[in-house]
PDB file of N, CA, C, O and CB in Angstrom:
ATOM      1  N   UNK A   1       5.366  31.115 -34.485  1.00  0.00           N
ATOM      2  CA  UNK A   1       4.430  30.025 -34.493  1.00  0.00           C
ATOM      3  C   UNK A   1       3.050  30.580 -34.835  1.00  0.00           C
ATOM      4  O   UNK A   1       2.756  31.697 -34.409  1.00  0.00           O
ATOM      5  CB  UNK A   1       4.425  29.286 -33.132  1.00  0.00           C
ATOM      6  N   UNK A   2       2.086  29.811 -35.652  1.00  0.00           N
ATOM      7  CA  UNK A   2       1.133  30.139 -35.954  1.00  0.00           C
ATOM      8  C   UNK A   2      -0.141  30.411 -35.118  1.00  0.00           C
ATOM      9  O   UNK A   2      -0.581  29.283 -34.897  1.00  0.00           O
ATOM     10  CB  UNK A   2       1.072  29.490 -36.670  1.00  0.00           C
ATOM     11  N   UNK A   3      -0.762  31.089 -34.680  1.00  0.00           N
ATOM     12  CA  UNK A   3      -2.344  30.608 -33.444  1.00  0.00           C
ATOM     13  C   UNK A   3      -3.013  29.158 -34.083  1.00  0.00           C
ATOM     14  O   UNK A   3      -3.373  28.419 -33.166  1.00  0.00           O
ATOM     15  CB  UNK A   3      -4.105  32.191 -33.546  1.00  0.00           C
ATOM     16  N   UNK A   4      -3.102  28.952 -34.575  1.00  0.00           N
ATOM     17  CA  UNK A   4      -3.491  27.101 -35.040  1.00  0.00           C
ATOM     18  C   UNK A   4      -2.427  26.190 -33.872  1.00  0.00           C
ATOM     19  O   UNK A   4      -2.868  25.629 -32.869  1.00  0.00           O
ATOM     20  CB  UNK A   4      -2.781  26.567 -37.290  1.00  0.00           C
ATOM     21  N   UNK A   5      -0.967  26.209 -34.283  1.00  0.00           N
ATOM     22  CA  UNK A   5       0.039  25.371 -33.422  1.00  0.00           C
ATOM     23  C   UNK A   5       0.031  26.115 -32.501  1.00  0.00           C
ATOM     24  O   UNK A   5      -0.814  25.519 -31.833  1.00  0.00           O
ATOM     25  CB  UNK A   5       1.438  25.036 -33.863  1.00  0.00           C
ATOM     26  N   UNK A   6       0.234  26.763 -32.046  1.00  0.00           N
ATOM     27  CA  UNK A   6      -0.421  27.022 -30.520  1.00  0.00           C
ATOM     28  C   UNK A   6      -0.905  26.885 -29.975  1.00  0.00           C
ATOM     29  O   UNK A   6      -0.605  26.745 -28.789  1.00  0.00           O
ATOM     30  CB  UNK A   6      -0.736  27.467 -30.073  1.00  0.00           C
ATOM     31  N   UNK A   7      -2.161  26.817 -30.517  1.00  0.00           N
ATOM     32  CA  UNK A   7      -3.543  26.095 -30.261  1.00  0.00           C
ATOM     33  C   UNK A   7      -3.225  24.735 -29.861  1.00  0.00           C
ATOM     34  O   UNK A   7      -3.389  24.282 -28.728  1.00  0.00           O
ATOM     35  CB  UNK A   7      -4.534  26.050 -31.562  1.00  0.00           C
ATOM     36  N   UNK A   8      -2.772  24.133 -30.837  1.00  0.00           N
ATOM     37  CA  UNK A   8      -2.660  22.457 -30.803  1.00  0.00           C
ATOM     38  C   UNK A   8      -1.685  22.652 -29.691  1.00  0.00           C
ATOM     39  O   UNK A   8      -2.214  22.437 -28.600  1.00  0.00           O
ATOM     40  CB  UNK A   8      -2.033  21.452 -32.349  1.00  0.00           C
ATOM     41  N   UNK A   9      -0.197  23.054 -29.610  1.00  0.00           N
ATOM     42  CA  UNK A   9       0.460  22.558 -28.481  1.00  0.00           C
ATOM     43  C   UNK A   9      -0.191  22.889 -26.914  1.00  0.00           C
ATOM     44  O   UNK A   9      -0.027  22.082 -25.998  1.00  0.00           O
ATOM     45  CB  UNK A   9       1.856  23.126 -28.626  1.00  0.00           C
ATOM     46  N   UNK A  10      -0.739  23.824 -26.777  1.00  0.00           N
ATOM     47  CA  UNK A  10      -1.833  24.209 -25.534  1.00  0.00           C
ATOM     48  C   UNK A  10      -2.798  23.108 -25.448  1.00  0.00           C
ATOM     49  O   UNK A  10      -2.663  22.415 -24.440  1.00  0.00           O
ATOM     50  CB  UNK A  10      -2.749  25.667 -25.792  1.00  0.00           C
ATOM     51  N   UNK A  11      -3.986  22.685 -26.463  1.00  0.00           N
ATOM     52  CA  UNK A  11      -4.509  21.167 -26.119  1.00  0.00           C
ATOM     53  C   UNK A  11      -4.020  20.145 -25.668  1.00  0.00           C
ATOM     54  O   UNK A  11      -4.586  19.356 -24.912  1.00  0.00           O
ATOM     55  CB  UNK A  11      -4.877  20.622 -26.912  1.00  0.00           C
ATOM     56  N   UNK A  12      -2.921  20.069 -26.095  1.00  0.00           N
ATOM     57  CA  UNK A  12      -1.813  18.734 -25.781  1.00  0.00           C
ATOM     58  C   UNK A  12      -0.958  18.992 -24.327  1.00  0.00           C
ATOM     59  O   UNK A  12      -0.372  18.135 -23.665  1.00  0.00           O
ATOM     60  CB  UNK A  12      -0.469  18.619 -27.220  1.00  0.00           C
ATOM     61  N   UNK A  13      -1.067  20.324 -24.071  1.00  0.00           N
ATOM     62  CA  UNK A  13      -0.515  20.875 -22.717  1.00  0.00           C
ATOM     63  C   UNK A  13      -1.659  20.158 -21.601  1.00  0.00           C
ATOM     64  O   UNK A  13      -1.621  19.237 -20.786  1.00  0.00           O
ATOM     65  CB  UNK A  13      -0.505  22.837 -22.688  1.00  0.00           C
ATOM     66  N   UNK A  14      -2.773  21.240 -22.119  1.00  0.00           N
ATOM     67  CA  UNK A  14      -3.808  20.752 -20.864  1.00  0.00           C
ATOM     68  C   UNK A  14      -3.791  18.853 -20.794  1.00  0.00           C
ATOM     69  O   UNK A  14      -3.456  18.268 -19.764  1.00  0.00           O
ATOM     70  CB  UNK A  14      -5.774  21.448 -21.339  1.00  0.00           C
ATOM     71  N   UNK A  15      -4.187  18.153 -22.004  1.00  0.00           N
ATOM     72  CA  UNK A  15      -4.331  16.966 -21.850  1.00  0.00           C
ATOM     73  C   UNK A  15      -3.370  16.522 -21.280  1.00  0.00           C
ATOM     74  O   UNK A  15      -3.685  15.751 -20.373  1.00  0.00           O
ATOM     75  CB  UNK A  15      -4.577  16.399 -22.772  1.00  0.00           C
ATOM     76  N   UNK A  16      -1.996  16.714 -21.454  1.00  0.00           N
ATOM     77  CA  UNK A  16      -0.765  16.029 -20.303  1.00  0.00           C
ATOM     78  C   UNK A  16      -1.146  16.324 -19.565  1.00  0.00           C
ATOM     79  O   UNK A  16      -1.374  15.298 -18.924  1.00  0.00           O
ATOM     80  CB  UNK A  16       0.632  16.265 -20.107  1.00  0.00           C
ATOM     81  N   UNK A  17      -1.639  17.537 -18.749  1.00  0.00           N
ATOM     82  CA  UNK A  17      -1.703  18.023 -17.042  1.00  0.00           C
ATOM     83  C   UNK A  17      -3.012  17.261 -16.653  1.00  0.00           C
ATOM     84  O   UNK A  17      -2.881  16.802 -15.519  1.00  0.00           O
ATOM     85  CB  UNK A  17      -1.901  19.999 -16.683  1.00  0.00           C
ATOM     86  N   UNK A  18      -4.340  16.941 -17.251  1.00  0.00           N
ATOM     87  CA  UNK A  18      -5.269  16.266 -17.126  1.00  0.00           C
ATOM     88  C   UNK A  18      -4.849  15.059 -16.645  1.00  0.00           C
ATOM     89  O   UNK A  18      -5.307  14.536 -15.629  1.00  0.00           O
ATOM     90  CB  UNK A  18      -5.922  16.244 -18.133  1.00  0.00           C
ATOM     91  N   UNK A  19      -3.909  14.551 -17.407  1.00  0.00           N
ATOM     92  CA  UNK A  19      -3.875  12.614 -17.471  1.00  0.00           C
ATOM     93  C   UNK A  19      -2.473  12.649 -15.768  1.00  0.00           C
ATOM     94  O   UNK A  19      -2.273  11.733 -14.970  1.00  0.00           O
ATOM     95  CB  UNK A  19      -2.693  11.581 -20.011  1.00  0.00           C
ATOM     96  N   UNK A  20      -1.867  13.935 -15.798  1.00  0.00           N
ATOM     97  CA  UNK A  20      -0.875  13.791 -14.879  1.00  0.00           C
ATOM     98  C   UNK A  20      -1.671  13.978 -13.589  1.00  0.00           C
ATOM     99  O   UNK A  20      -1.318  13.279 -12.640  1.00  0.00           O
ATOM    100  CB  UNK A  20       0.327  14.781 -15.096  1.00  0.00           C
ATOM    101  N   UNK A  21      -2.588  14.733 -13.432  1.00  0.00           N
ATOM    102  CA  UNK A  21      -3.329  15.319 -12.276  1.00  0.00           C
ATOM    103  C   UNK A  21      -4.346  13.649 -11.909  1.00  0.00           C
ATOM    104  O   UNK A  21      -4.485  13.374 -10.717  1.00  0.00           O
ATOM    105  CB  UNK A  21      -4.452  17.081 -12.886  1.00  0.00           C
ATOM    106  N   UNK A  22      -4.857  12.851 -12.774  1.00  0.00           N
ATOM    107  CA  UNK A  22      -4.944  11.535 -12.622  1.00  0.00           C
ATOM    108  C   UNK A  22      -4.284  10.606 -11.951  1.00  0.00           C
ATOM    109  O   UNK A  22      -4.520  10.024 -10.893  1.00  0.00           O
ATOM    110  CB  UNK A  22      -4.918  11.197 -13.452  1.00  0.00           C
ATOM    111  N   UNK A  23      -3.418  10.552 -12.724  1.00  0.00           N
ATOM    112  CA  UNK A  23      -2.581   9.869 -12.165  1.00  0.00           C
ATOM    113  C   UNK A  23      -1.671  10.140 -10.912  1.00  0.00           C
ATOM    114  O   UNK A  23      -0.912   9.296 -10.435  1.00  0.00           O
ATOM    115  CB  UNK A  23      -2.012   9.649 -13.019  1.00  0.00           C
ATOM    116  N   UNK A  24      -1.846  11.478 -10.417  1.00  0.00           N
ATOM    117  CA  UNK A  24      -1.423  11.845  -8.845  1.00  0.00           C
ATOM    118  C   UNK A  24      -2.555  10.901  -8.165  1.00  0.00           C
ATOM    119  O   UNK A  24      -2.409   9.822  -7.590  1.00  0.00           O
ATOM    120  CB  UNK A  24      -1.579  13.769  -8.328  1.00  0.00           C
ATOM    121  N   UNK A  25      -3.696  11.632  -8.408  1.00  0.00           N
ATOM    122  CA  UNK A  25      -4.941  10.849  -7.578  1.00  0.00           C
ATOM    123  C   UNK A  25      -4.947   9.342  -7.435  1.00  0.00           C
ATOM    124  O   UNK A  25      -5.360   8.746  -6.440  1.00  0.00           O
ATOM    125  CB  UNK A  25      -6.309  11.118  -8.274  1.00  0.00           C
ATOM    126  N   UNK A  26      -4.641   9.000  -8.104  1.00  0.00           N
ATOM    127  CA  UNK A  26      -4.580   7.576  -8.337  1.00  0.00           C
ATOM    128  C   UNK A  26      -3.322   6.813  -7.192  1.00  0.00           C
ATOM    129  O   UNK A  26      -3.464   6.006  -6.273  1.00  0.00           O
ATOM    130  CB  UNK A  26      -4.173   7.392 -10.106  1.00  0.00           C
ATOM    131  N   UNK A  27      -2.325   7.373  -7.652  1.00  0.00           N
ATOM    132  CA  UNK A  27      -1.016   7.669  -6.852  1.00  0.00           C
ATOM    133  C   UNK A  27      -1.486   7.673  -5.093  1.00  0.00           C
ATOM    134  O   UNK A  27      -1.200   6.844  -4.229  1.00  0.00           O
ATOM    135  CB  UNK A  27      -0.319   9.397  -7.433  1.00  0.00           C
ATOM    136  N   UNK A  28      -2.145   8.697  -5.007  1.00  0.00           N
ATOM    137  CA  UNK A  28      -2.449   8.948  -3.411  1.00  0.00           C
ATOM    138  C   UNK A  28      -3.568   7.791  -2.899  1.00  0.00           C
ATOM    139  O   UNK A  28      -3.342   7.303  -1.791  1.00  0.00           O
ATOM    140  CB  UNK A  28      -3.167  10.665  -3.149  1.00  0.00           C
ATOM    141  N   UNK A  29      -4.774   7.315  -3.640  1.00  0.00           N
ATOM    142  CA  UNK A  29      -4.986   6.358  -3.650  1.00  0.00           C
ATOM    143  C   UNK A  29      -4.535   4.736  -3.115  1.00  0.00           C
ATOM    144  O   UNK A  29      -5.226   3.906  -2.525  1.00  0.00           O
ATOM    145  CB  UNK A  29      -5.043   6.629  -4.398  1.00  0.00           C
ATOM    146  N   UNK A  30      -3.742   4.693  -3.368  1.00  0.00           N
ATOM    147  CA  UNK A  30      -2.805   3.616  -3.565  1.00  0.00           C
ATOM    148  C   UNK A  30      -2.038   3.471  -2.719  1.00  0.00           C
ATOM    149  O   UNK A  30      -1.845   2.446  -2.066  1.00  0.00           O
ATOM    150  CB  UNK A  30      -2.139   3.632  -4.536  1.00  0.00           C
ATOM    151  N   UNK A  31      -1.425   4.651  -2.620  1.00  0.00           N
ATOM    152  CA  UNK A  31      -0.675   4.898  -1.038  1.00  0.00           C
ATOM    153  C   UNK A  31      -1.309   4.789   0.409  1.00  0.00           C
ATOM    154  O   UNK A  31      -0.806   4.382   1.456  1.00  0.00           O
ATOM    155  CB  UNK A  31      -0.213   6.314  -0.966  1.00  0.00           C
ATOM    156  N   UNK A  32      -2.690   5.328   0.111  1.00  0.00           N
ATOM    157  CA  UNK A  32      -3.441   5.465   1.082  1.00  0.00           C
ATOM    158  C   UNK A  32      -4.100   3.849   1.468  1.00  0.00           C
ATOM    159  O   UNK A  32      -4.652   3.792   2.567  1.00  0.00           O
ATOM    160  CB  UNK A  32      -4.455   6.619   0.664  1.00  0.00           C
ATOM    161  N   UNK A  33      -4.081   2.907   0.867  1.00  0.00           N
ATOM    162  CA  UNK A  33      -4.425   1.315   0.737  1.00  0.00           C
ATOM    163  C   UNK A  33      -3.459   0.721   1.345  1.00  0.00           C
ATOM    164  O   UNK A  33      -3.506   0.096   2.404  1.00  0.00           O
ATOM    165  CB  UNK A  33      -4.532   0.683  -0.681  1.00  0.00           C
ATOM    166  N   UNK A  34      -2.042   1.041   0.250  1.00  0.00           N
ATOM    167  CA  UNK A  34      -1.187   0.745   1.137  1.00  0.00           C
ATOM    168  C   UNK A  34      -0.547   0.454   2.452  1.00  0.00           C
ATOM    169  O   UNK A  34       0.323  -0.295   2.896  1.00  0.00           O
ATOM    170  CB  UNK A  34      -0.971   1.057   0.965  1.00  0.00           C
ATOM    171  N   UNK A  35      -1.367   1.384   2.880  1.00  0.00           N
ATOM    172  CA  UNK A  35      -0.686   2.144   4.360  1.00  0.00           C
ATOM    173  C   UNK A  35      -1.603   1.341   5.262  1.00  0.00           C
ATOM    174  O   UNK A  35      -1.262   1.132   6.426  1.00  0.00           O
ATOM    175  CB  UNK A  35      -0.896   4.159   4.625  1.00  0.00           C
ATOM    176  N   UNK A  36      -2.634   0.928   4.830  1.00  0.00           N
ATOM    177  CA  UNK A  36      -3.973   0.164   5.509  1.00  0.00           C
ATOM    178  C   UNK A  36      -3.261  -1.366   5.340  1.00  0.00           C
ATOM    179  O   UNK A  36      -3.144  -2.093   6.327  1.00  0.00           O
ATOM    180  CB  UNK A  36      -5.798   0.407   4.475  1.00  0.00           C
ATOM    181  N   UNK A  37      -2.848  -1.739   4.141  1.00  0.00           N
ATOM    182  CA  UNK A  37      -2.782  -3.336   4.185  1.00  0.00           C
ATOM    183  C   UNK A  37      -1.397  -2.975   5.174  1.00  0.00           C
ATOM    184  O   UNK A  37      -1.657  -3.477   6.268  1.00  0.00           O
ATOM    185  CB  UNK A  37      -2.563  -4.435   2.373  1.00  0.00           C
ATOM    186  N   UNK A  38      -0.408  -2.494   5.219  1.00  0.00           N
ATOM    187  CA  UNK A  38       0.581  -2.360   6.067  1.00  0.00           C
ATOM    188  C   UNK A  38       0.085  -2.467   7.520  1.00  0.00           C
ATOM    189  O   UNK A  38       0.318  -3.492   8.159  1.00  0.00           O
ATOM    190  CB  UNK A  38       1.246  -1.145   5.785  1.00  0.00           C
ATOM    191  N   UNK A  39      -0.506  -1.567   7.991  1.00  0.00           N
ATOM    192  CA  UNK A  39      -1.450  -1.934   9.224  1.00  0.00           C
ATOM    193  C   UNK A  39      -1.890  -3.058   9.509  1.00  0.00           C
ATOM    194  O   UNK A  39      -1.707  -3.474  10.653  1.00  0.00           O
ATOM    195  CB  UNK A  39      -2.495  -1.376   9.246  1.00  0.00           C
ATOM    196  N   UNK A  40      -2.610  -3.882   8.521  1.00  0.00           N
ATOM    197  CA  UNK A  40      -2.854  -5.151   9.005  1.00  0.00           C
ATOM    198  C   UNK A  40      -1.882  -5.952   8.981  1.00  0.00           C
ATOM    199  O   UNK A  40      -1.589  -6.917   9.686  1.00  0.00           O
ATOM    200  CB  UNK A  40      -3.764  -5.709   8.461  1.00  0.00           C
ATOM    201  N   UNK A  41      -1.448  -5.516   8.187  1.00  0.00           N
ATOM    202  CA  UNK A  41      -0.309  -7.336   8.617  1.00  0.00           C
ATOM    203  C   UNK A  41       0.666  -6.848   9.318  1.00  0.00           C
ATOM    204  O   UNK A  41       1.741  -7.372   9.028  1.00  0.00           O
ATOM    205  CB  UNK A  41       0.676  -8.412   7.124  1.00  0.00           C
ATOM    206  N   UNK A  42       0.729  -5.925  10.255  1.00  0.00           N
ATOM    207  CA  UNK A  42       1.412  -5.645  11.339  1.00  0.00           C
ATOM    208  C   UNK A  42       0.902  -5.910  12.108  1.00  0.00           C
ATOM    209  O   UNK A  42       1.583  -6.058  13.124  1.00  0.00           O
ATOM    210  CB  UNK A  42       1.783  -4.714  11.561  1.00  0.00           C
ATOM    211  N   UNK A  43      -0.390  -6.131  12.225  1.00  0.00           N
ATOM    212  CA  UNK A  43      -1.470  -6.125  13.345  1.00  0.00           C
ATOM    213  C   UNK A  43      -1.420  -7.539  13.528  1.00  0.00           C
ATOM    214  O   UNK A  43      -1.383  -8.097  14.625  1.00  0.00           O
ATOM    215  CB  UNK A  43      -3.035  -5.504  12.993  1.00  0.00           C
ATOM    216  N   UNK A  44      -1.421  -8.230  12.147  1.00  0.00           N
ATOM    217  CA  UNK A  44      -1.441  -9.787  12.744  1.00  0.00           C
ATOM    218  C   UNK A  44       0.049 -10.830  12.549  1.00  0.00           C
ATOM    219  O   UNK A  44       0.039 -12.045  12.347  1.00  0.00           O
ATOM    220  CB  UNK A  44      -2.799 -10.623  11.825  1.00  0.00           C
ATOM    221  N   UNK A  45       0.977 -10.148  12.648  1.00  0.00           N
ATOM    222  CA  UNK A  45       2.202 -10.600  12.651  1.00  0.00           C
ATOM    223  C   UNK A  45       2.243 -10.583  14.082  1.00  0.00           C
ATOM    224  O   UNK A  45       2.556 -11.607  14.689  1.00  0.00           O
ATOM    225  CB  UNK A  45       3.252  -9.844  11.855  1.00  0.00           C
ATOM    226  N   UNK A  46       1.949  -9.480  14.705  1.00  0.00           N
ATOM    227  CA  UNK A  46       1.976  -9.361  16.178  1.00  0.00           C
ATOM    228  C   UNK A  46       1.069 -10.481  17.016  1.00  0.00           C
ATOM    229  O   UNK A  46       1.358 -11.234  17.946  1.00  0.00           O
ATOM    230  CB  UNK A  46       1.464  -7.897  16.518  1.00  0.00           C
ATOM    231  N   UNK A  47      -0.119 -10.257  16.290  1.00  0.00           N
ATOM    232  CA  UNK A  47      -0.893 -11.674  16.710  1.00  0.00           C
ATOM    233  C   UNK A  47      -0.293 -13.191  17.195  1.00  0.00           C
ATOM    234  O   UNK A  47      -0.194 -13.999  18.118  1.00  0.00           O
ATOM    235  CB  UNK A  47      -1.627 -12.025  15.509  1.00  0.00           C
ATOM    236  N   UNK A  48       0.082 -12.819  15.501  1.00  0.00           N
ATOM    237  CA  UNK A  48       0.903 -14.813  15.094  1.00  0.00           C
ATOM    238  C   UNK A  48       2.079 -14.951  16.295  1.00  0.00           C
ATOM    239  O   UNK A  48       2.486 -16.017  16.757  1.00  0.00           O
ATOM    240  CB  UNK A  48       2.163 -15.018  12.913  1.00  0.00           C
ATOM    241  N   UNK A  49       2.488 -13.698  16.653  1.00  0.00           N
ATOM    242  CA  UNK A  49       3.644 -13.967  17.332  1.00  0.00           C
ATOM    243  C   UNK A  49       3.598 -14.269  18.989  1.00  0.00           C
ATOM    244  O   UNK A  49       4.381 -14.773  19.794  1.00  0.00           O
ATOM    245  CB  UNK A  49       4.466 -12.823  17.031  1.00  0.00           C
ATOM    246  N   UNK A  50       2.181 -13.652  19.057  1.00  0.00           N
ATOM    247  CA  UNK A  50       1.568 -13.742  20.620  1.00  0.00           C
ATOM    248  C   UNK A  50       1.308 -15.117  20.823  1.00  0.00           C
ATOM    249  O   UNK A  50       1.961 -15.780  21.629  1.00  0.00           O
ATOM    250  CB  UNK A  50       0.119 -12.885  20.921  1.00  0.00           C
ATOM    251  N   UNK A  51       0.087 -15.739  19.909  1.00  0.00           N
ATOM    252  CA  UNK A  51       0.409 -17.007  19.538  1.00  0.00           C
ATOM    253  C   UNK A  51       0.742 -17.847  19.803  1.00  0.00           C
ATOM    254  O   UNK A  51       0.180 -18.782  20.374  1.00  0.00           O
ATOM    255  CB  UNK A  51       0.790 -17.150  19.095  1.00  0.00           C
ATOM    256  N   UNK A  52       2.496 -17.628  19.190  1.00  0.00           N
ATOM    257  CA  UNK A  52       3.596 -19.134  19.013  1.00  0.00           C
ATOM    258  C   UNK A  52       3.751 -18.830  20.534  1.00  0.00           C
ATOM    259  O   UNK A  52       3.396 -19.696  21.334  1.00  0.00           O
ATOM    260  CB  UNK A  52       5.442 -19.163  17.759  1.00  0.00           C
ATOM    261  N   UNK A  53       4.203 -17.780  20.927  1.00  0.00           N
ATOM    262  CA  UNK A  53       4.463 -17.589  23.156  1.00  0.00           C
ATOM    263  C   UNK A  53       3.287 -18.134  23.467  1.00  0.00           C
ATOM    264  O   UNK A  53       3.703 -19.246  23.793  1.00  0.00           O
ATOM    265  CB  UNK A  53       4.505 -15.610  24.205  1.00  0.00           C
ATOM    266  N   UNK A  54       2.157 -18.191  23.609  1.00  0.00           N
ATOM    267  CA  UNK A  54       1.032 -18.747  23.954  1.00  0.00           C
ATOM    268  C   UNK A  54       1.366 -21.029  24.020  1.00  0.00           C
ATOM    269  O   UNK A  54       1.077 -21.977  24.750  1.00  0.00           O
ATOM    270  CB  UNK A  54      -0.224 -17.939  22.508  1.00  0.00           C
ATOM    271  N   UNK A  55       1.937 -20.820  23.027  1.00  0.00           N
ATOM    272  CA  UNK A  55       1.649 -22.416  22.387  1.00  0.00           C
ATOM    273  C   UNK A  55       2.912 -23.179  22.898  1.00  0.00           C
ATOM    274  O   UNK A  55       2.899 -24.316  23.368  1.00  0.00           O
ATOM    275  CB  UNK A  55       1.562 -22.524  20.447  1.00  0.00           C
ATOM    276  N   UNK A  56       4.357 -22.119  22.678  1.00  0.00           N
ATOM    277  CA  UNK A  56       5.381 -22.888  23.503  1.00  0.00           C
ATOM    278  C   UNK A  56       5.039 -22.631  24.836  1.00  0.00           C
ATOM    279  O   UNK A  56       5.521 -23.530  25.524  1.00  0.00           O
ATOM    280  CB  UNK A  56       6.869 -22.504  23.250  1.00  0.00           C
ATOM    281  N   UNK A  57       4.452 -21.847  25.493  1.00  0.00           N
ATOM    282  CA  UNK A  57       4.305 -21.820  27.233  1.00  0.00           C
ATOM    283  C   UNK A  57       3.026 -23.378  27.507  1.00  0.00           C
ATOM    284  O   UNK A  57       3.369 -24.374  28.143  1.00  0.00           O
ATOM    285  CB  UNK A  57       3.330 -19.689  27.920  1.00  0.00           C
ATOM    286  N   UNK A  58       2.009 -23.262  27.045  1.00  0.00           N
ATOM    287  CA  UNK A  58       1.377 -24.358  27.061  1.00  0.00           C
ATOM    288  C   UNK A  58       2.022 -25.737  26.492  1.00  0.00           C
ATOM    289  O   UNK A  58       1.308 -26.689  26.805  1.00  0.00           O
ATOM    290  CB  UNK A  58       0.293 -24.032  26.457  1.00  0.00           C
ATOM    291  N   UNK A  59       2.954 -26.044  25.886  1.00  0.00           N
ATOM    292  CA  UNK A  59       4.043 -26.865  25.473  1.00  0.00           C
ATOM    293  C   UNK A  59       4.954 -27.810  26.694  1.00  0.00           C
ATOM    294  O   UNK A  59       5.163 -28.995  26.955  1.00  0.00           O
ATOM    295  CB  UNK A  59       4.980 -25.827  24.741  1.00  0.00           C
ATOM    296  N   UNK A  60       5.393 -26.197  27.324  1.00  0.00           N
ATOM    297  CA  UNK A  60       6.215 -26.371  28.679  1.00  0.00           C
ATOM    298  C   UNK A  60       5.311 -26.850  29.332  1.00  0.00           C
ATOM    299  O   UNK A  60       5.668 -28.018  29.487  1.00  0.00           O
ATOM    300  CB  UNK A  60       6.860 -25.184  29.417  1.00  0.00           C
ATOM    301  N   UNK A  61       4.446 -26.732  29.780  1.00  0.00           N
ATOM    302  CA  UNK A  61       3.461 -26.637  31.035  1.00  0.00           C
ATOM    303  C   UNK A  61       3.316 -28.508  30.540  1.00  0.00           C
ATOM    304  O   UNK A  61       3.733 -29.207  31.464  1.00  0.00           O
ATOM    305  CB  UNK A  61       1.639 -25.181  30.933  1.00  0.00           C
ATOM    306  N   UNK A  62       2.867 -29.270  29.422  1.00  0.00           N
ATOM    307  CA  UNK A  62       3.038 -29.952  29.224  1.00  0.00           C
ATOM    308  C   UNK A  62       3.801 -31.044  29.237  1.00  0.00           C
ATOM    309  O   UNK A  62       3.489 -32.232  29.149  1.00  0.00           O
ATOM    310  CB  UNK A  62       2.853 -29.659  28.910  1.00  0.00           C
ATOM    311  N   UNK A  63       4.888 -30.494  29.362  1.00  0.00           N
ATOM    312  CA  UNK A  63       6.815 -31.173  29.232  1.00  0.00           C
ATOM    313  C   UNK A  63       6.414 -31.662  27.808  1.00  0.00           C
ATOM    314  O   UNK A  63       6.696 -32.821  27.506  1.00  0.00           O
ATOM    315  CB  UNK A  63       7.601 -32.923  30.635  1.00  0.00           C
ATOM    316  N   UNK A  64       5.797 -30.886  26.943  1.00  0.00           N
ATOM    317  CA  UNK A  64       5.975 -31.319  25.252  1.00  0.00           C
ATOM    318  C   UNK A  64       7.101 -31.157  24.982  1.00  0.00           C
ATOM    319  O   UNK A  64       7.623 -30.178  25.515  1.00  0.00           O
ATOM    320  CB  UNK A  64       5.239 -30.570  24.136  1.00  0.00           C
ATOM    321  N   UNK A  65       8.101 -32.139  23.923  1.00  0.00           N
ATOM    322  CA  UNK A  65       9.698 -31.102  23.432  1.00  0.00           C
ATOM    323  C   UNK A  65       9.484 -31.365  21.896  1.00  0.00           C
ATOM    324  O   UNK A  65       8.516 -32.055  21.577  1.00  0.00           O
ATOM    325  CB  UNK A  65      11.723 -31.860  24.100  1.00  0.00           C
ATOM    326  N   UNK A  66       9.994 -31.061  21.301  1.00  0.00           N
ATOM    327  CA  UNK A  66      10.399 -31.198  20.157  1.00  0.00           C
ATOM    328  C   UNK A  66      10.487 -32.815  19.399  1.00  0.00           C
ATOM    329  O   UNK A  66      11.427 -33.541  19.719  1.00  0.00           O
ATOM    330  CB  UNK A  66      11.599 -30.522  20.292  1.00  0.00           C
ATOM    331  N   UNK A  67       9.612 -33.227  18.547  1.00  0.00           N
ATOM    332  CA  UNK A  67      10.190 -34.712  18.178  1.00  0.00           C
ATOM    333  C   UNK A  67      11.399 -34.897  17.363  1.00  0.00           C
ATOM    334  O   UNK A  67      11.803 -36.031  17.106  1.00  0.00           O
ATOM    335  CB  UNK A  67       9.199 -35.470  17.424  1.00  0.00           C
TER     336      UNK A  67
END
């Protein structure tokens, strides 16, 4: 192989590892958001669910039933 194509396939080396090393970051990013919106809507599923026990006990206490 010539030092010219060498050249060129080494530019084209680094630029893949550039755009790949990106796109990790990006990657971890994302995950890391992820993991946060996961948190919340665990946080308020638990809520919603405290809630509905909250609303049928005040229901009972009522003698509300079902129409």
């Amino acid at each position: 192989m010539s030092p010219a194509t060498e050249n060129l396939v080494l530019e084209h080396l680094r630029a893949i590892r550039t755009t790949q090393e990106k796109h990790s970051e990006d990657l971890r990013e994302i995950k890391t958001r992820l993991g946060f919106l996961e948190q919340q809507y665990a946080n308020l599923s638990h809520r919603l669910d405290r809630m509905d026990e909250r609303v049928s006990r005040i229901e009972k206490r009522l003698d509300l039933g079902e129409a």
